[in-house]
C-alpha beads as a LAMMPS data file, in Angstrom:
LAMMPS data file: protein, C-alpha beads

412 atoms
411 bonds

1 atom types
1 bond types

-500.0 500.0 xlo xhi
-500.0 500.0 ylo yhi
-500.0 500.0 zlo zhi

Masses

1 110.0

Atoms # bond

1 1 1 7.011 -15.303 13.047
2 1 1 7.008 -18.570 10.788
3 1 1 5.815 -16.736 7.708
4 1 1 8.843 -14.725 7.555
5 1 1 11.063 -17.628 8.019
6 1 1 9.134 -19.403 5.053
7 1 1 9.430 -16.647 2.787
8 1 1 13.371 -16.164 3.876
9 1 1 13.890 -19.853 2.566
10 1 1 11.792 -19.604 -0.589
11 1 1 14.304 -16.238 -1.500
12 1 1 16.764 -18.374 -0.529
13 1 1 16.130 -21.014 -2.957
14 1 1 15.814 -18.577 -5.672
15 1 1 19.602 -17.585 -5.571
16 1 1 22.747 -19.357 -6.830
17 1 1 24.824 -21.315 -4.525
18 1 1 27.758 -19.124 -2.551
19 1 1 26.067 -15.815 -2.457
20 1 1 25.874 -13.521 0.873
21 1 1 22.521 -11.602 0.774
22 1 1 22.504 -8.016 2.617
23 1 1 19.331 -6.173 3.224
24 1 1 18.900 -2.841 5.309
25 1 1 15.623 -1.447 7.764
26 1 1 16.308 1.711 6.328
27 1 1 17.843 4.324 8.735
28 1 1 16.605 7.586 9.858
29 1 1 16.644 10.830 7.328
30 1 1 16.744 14.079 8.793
31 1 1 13.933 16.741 8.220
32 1 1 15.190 20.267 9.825
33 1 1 17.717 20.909 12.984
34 1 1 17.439 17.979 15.511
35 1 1 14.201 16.320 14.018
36 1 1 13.969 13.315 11.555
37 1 1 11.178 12.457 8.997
38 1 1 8.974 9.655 10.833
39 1 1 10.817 6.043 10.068
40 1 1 9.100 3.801 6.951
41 1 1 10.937 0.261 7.121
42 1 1 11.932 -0.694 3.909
43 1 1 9.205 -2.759 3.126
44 1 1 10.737 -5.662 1.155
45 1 1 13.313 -6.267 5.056
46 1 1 9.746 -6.350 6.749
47 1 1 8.539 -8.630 4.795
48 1 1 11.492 -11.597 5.377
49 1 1 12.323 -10.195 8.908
50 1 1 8.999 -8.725 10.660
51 1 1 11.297 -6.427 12.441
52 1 1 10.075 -2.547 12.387
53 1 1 12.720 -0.598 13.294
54 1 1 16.149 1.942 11.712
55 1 1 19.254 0.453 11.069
56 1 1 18.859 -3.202 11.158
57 1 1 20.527 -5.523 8.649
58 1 1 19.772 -8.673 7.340
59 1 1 22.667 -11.371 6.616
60 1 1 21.644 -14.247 4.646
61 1 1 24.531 -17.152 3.028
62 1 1 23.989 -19.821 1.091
63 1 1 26.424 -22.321 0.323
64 1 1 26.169 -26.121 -0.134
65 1 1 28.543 -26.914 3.461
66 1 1 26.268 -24.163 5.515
67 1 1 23.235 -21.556 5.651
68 1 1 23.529 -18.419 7.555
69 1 1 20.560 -16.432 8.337
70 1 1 21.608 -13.430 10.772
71 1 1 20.323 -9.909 12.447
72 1 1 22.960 -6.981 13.170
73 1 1 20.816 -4.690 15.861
74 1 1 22.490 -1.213 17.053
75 1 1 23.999 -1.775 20.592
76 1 1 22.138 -0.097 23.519
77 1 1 23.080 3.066 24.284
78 1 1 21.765 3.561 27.677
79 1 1 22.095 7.837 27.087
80 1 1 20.332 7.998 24.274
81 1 1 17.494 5.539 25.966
82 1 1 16.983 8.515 28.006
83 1 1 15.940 10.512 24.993
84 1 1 14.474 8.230 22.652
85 1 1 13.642 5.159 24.339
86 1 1 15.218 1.742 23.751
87 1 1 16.264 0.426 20.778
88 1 1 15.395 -3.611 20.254
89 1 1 17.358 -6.044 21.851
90 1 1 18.629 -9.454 20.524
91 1 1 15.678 -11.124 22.272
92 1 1 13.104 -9.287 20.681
93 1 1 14.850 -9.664 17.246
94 1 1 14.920 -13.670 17.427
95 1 1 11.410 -13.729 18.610
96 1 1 9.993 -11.448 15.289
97 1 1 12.231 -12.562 13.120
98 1 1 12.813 -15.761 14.050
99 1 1 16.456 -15.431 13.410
100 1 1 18.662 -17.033 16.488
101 1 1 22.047 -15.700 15.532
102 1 1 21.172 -11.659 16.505
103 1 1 24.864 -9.988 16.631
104 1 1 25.746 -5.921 16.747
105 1 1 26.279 -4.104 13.894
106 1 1 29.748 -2.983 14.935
107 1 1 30.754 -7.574 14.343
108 1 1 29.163 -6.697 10.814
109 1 1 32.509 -5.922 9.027
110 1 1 34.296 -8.707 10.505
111 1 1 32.186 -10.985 9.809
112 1 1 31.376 -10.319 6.223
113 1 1 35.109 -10.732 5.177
114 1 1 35.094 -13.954 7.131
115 1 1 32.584 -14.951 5.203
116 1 1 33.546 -14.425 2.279
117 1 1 37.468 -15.976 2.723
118 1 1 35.876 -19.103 4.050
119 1 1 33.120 -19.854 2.342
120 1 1 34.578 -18.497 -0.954
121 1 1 31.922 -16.460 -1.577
122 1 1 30.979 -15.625 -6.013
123 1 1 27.676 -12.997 -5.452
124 1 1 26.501 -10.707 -3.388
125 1 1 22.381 -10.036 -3.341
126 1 1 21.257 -6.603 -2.744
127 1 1 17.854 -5.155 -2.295
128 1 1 18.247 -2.116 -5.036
129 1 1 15.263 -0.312 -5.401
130 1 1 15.662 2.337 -8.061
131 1 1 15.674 5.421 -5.774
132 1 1 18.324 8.426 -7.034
133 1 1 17.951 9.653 -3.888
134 1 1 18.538 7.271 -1.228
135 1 1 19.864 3.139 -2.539
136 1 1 19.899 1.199 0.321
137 1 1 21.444 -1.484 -1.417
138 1 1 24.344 0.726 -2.544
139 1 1 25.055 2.100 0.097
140 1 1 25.433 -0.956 1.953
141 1 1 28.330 -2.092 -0.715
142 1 1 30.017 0.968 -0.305
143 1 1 30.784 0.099 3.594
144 1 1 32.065 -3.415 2.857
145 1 1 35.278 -3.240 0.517
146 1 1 35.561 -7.059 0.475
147 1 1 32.240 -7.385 -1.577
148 1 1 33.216 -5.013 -4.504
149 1 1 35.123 -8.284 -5.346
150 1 1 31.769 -10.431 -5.746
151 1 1 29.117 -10.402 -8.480
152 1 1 26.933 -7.945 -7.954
153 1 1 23.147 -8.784 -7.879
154 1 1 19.599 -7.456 -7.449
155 1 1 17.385 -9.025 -5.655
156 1 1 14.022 -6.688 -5.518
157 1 1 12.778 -7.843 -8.149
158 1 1 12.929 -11.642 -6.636
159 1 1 11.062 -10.805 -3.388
160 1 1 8.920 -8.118 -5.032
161 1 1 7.400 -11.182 -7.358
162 1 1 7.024 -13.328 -3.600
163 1 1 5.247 -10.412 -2.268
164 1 1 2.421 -10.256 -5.363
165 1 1 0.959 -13.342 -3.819
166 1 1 -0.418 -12.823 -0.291
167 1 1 -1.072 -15.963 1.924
168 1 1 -3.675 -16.433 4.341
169 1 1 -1.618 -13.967 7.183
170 1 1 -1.521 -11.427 4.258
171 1 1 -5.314 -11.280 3.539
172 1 1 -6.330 -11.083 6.882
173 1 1 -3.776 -8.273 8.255
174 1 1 -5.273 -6.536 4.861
175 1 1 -8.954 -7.797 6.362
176 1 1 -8.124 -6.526 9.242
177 1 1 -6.773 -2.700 7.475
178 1 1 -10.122 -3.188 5.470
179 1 1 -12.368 -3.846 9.369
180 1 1 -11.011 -0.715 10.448
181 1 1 -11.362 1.611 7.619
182 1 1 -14.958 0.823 7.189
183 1 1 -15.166 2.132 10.703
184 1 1 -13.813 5.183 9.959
185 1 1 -15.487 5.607 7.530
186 1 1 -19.070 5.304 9.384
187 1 1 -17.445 7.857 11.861
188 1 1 -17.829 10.242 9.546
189 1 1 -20.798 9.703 7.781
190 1 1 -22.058 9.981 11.606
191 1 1 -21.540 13.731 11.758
192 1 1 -21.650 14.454 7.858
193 1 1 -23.423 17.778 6.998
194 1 1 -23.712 20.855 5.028
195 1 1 -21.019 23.516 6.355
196 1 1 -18.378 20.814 7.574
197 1 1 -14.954 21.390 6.708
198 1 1 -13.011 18.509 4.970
199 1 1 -10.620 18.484 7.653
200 1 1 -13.113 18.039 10.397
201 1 1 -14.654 14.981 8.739
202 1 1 -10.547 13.703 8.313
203 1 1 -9.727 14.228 11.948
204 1 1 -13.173 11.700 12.675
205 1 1 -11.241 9.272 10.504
206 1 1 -8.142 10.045 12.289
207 1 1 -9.737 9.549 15.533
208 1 1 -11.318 5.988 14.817
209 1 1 -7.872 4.825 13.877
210 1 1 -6.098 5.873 17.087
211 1 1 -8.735 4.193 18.269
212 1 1 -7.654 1.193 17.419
213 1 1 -3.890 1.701 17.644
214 1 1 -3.237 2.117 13.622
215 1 1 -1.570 4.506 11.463
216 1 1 -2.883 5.983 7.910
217 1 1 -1.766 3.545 4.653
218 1 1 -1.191 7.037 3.142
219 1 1 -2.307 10.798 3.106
220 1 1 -6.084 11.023 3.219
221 1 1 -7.786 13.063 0.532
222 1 1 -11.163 14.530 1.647
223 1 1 -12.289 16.329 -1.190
224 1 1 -15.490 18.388 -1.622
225 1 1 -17.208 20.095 -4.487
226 1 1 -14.863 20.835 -7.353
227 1 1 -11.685 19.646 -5.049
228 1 1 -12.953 16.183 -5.638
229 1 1 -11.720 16.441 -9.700
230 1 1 -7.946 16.829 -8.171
231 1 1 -6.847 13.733 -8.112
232 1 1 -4.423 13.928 -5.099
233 1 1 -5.615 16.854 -3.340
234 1 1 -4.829 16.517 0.324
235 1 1 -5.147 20.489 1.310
236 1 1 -8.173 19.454 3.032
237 1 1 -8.672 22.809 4.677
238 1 1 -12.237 23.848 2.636
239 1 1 -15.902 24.020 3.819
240 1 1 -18.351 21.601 1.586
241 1 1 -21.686 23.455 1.143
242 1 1 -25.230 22.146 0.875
243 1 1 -25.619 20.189 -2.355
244 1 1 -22.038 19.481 -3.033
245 1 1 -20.255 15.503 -2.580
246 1 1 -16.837 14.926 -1.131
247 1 1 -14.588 12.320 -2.408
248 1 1 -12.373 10.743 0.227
249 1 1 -9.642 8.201 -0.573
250 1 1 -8.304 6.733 2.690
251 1 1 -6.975 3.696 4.210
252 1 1 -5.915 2.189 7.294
253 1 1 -2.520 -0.202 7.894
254 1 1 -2.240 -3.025 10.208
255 1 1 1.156 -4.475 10.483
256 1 1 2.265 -2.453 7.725
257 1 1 -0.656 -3.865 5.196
258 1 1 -3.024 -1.447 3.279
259 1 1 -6.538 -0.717 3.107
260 1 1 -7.226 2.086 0.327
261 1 1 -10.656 2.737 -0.383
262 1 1 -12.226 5.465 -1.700
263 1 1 -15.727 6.409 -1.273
264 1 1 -18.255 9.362 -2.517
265 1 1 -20.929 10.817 -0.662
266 1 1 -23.483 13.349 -0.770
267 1 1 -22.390 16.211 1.973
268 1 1 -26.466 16.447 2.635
269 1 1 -27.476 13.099 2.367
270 1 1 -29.350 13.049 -1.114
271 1 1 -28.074 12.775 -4.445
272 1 1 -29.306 15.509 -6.990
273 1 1 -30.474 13.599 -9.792
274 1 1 -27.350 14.671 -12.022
275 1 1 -25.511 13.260 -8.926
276 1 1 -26.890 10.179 -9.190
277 1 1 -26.507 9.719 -12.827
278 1 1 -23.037 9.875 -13.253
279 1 1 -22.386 8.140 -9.725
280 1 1 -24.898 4.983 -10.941
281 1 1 -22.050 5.234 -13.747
282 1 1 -18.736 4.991 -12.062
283 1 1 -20.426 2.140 -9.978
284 1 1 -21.281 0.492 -13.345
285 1 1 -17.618 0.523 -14.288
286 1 1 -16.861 -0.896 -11.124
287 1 1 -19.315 -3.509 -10.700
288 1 1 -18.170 -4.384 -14.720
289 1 1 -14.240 -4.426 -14.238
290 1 1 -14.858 -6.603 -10.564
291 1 1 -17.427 -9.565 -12.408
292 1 1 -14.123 -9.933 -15.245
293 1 1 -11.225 -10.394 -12.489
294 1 1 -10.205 -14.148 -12.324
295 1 1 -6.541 -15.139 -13.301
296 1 1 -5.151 -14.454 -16.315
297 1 1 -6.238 -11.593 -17.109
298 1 1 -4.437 -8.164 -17.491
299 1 1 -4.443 -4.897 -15.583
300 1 1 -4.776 -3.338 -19.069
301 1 1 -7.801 -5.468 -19.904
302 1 1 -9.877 -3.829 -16.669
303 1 1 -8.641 -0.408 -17.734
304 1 1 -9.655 -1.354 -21.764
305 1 1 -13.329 -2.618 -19.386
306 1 1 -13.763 0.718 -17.682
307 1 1 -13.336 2.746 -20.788
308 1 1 -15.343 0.867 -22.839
309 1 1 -18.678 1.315 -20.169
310 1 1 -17.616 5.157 -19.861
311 1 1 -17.590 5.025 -23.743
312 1 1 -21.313 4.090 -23.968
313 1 1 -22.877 5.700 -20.994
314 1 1 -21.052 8.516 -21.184
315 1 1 -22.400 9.527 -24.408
316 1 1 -25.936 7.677 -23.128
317 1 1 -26.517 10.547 -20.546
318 1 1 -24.834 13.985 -22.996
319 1 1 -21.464 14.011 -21.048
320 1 1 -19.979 13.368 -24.188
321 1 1 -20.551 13.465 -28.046
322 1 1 -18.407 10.990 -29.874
323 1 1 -18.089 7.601 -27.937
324 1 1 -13.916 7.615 -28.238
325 1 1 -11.278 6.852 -26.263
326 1 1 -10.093 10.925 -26.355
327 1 1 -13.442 11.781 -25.384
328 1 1 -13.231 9.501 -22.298
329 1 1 -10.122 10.992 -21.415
330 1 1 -10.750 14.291 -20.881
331 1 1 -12.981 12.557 -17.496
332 1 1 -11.479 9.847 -16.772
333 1 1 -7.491 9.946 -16.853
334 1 1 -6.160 7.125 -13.985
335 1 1 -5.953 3.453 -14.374
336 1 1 -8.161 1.668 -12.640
337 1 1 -6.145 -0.884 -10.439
338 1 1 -3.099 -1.284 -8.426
339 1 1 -1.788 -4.003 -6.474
340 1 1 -2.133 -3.345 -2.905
341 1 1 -0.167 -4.832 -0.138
342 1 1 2.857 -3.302 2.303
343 1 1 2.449 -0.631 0.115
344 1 1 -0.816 1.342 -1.293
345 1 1 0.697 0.854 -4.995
346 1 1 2.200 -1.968 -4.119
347 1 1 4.782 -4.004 -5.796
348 1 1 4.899 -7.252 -8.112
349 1 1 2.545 -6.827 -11.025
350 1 1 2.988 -4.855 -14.116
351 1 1 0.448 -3.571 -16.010
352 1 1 0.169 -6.580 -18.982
353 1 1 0.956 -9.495 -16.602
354 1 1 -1.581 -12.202 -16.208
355 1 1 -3.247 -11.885 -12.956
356 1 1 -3.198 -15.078 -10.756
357 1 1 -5.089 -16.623 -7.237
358 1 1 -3.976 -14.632 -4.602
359 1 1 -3.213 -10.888 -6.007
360 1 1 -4.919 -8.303 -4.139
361 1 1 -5.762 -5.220 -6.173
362 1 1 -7.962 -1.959 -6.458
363 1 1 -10.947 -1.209 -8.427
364 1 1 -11.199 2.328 -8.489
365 1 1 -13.029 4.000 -11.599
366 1 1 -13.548 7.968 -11.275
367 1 1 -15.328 10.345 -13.225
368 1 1 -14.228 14.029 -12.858
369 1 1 -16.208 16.740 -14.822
370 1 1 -15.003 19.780 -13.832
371 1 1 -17.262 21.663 -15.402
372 1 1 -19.962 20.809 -13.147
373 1 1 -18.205 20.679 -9.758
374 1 1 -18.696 16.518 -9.795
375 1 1 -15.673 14.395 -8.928
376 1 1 -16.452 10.546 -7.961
377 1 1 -14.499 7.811 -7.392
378 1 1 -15.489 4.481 -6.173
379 1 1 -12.898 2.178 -4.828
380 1 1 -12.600 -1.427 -3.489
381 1 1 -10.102 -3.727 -2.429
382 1 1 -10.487 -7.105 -4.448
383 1 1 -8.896 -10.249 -3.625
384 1 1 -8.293 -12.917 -6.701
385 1 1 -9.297 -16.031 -6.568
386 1 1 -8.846 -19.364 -8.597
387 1 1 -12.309 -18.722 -10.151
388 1 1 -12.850 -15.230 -10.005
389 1 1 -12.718 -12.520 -7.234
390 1 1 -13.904 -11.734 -3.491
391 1 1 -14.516 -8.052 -2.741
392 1 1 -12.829 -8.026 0.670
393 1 1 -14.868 -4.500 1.139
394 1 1 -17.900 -5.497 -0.052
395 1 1 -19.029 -4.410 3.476
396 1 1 -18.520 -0.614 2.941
397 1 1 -21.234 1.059 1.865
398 1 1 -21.819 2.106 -1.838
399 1 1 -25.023 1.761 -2.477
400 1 1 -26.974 4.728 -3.310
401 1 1 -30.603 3.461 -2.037
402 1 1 -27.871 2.590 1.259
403 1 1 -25.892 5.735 1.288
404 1 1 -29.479 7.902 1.832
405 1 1 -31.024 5.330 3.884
406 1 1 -27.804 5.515 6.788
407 1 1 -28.472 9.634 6.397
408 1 1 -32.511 9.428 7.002
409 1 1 -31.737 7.387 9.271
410 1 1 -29.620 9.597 11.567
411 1 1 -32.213 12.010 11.141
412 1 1 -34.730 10.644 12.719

Bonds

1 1 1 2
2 1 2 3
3 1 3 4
4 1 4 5
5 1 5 6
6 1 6 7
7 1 7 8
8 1 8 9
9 1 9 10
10 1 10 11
11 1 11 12
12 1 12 13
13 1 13 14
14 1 14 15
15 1 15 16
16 1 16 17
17 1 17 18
18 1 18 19
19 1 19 20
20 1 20 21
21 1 21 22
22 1 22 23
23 1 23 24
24 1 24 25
25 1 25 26
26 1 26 27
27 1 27 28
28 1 28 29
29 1 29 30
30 1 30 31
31 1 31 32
32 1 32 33
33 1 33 34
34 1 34 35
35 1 35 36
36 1 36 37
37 1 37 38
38 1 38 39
39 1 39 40
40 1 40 41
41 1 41 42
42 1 42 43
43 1 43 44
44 1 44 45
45 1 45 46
46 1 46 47
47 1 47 48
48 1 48 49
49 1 49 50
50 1 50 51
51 1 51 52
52 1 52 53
53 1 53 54
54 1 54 55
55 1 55 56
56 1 56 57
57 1 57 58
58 1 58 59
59 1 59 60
60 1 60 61
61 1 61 62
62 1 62 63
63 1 63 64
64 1 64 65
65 1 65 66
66 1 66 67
67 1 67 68
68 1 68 69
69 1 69 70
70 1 70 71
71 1 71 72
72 1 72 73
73 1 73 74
74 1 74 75
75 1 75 76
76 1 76 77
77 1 77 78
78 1 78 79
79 1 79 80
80 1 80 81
81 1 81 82
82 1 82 83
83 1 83 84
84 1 84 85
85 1 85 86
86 1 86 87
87 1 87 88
88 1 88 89
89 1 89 90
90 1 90 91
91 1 91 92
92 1 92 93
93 1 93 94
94 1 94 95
95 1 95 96
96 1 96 97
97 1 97 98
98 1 98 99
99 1 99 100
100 1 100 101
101 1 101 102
102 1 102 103
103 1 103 104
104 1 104 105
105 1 105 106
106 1 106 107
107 1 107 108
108 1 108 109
109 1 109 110
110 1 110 111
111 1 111 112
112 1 112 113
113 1 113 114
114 1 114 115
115 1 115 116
116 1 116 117
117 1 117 118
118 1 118 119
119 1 119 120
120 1 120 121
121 1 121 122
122 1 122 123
123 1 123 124
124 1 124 125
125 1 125 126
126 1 126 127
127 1 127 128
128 1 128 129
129 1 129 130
130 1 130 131
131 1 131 132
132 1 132 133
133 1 133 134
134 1 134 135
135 1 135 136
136 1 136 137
137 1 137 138
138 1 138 139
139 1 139 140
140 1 140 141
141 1 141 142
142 1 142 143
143 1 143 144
144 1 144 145
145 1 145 146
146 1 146 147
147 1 147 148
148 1 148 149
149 1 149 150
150 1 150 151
151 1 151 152
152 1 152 153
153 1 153 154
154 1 154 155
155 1 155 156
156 1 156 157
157 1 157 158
158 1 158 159
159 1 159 160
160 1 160 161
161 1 161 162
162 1 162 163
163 1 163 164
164 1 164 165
165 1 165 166
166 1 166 167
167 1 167 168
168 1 168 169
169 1 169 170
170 1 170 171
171 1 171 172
172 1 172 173
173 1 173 174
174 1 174 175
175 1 175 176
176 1 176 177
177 1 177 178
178 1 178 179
179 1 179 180
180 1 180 181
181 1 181 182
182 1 182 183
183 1 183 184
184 1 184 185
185 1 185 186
186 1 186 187
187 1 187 188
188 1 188 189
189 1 189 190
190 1 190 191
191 1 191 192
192 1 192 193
193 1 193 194
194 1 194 195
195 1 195 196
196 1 196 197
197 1 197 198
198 1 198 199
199 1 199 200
200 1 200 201
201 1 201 202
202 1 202 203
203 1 203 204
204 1 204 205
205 1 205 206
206 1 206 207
207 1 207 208
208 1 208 209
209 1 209 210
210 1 210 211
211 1 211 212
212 1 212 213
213 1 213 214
214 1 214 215
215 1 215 216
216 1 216 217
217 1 217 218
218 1 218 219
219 1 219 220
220 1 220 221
221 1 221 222
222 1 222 223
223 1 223 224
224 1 224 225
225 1 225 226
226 1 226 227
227 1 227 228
228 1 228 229
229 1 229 230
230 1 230 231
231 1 231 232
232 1 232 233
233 1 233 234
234 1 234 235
235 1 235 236
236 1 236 237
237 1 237 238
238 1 238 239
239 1 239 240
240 1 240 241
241 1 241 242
242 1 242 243
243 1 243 244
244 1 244 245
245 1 245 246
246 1 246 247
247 1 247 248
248 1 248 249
249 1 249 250
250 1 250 251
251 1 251 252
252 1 252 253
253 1 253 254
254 1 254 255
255 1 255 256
256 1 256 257
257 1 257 258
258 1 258 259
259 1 259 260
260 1 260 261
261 1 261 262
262 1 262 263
263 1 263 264
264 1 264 265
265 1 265 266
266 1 266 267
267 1 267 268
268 1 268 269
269 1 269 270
270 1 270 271
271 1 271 272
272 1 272 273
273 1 273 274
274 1 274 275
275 1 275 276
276 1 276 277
277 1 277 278
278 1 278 279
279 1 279 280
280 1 280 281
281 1 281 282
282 1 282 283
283 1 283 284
284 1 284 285
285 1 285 286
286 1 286 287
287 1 287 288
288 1 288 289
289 1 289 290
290 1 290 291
291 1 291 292
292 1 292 293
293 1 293 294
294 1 294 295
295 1 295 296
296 1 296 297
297 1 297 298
298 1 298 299
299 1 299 300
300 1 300 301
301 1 301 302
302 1 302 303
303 1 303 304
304 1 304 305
305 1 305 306
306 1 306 307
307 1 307 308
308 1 308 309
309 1 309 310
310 1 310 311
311 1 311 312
312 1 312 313
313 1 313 314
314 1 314 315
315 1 315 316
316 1 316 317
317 1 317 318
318 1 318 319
319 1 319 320
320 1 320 321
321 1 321 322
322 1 322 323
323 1 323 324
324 1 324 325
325 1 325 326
326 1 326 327
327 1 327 328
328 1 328 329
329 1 329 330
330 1 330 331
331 1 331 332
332 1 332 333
333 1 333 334
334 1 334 335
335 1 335 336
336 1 336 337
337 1 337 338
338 1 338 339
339 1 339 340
340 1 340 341
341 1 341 342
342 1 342 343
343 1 343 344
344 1 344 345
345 1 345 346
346 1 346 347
347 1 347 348
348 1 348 349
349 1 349 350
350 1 350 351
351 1 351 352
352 1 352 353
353 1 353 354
354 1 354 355
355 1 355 356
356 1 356 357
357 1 357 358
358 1 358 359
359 1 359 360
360 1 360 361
361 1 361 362
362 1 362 363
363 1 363 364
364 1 364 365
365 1 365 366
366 1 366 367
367 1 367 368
368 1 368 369
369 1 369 370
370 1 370 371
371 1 371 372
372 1 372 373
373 1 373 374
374 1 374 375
375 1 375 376
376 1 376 377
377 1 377 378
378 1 378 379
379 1 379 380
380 1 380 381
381 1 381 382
382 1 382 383
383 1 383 384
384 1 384 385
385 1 385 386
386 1 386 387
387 1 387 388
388 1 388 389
389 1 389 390
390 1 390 391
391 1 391 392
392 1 392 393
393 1 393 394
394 1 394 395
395 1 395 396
396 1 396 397
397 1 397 398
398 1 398 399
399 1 399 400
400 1 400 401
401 1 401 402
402 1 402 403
403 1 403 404
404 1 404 405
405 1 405 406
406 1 406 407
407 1 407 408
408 1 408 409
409 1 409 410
410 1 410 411
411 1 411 412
């Protein structure tokens, strides 16, 4: 595709002059006996290549006399097709990647030192994601003596910054993750009722996106009663009795990009009136942190936002005593954004960096009171814009006048 041919010559022109660039798929890891762990494609190779699939390397050169963009695929193996299926061929790699030199790995070796005597090669680029257990970037030096003689480079950090800002293709595959989620969602609120067990309401959710041909962003939580004030519980194996809310926090991915919402709901339909209080408070935050996005401001700011409304109404409705920070903490103990992209927590913006047009982030204040059994969190996808911000799902329901309404409704 052309997008990741643009964003394979804006890396390039990032990089000093007679450098080799070597970037890995990712290969297969091994779970127990003759079964491996589901394949993730490293998600910075995706991103430049569009290619989804183990052991697949990216060769990039550039030197003033010539650039070299190239794909090393595994050669078919026409026994293990039996088993597995086929691997991709050089056609399919040019037409996703849009890459025309597509060679086998085994011409990798050669090459590279060919490279690197004619073109008298100074640096070599590698994508090194801190990882203690598994550099993919390391371990791709280790196989090529010749480039232990280069400068030795990172360049995550480099594409990680590209992949902060999403273009138009970006914010509709995430659009698209967004579409499909909300439909999930309604799936479930479709057979929501006292005595359902979390993991029924997950396998609706499940369902919807097999549906349409999808796969989870991450590990759903469906979390009711007291569950919900675990912040990553994913057991998901309880009953959620009459009067109790469940918490979910799920997302779908389309071509690799994330939807994560998270959405609370009465398991009955109707909010108890303590319910409703602190829930009309989380949304408060949200609806608070969302109306102050616009560029250049701070992840830290919308976190400094969401404690300072928990500060006030918190004490406003007896939760708490003293309106302080500490106080805060003891129900409220997450940040409330991310940036959200090929990954959930996705890459490319710390914490104090100015936001700018074309971030897409989270807004997800929680409240989680053990004490009472009450865990809510309230979650959006927000994209940033050069004046402010567009919820991208805004069409989700929130509401709690909605959220009863859509359960009389079924009733009747």
């Amino acid at each position: 595709m052309i997008f990741h041919k643009k964003k394979r010559s804006e890396l390039l022109a990032q990089i000093e002059d007679k450098s080799i660039v070597l970037l890995s798929s990712g290969t297969l890891i091994k779970k127990s006996a003759d079964e491996n762990y589901p394949f993730s494609v490293n998600r910075n190779f995706y991103y430049l290549t569009g290619v989804d699939e183990a052991d697949v390397i990216l060769l990039m050169i550039k030197n003033k006399e010539q650039n070299v963009q190239e794909l090393y695929i595994k050669k078919p193996d026409l026994m293990m097709e039996k088993w597995v299926g086929k691997t991709i061929s050089k056609e399919e790699a040019k037409t996703r990647s849009m890459i025309d030199n597509v060679l086998y790995l085994d011409e990798l070796s050669h090459n590279i030192e060919e490279y690197v005597k004619n073109y008298g090669l100074k640096n070599v680029y590698i994508d090194d994601e801190s990882n203690e257990l598994f550099r993919l970037g390391q371990n791709l030096l280790k196989k090529f003596s010749v480039l232990k003689r280069l400068h030795q480079a990172d360049i995550y950090h480099m594409i990680t910054k590209m992949r902060a800002i999403k273009t138009e293709e970006e914010i509709e595959a995430i659009k698209k993750a967004i579409s499909i989620t909300d439909k999930g969602i309604n799936r479930m609120l479709d057979v929501m009722q006292t005595g359902i067990y979390e993991n029924e309401l997950e396998a609706y959710f499940d369902h919807e996106l097999k549906d349409q041909n999808v796969k989870r962003a991450f590990t759903t939580i469906a979390a009711g009663g007291n569950r919900a004030t675990v912040l990553h519980y994913i057991d998901n194996d309880q009953v959620i009795n009459d009067n109790e809310m469940v918490l979910f926090d799920l997302g779908a991915a389309y071509k690799h990009y994330c939807a994560d919402i998270s959405r609370t709901f009465p398991i009955n339909g109707v909010f108890t009136p303590r319910q409703k209080e602190i829930y009309e408070v989380v949304l408060l935050a949200q609806k608070n942190v969302i109306a102050a996005i616009k560029p250049g401001v701070t992840l830290a700011q919308l976190q400094d936002i969401t404690v300072e409304t928990y500060r006030k109404e918190l004490k406003r409705i007896g939760l708490i005593e003293a309106d302080s920070i500490e106080s805060v903490r003891k129900y409220y103990y997450h940040g409330v954004s991310h940036s959200l992209g090929l990954d959930t927590h996705d890459v490319g913006i710390d914490r104090d960096e100015p936001l700018r047009s074309g971030n897409i982030i989270t807004v997800e204040p929680g409240l989680y009171i053990e004490e009472e059994q009450i865990g809510i969190r309230i979650e959006d996808d927000v994209l940033v814009t050069d004046d402010g911000a567009t919820v991208l799902s805004d069409m989700i329901i929130k509401e709690i006048i909605d959220i009863e309404n859509y359960f009389r409704k079924k009733k009747v």
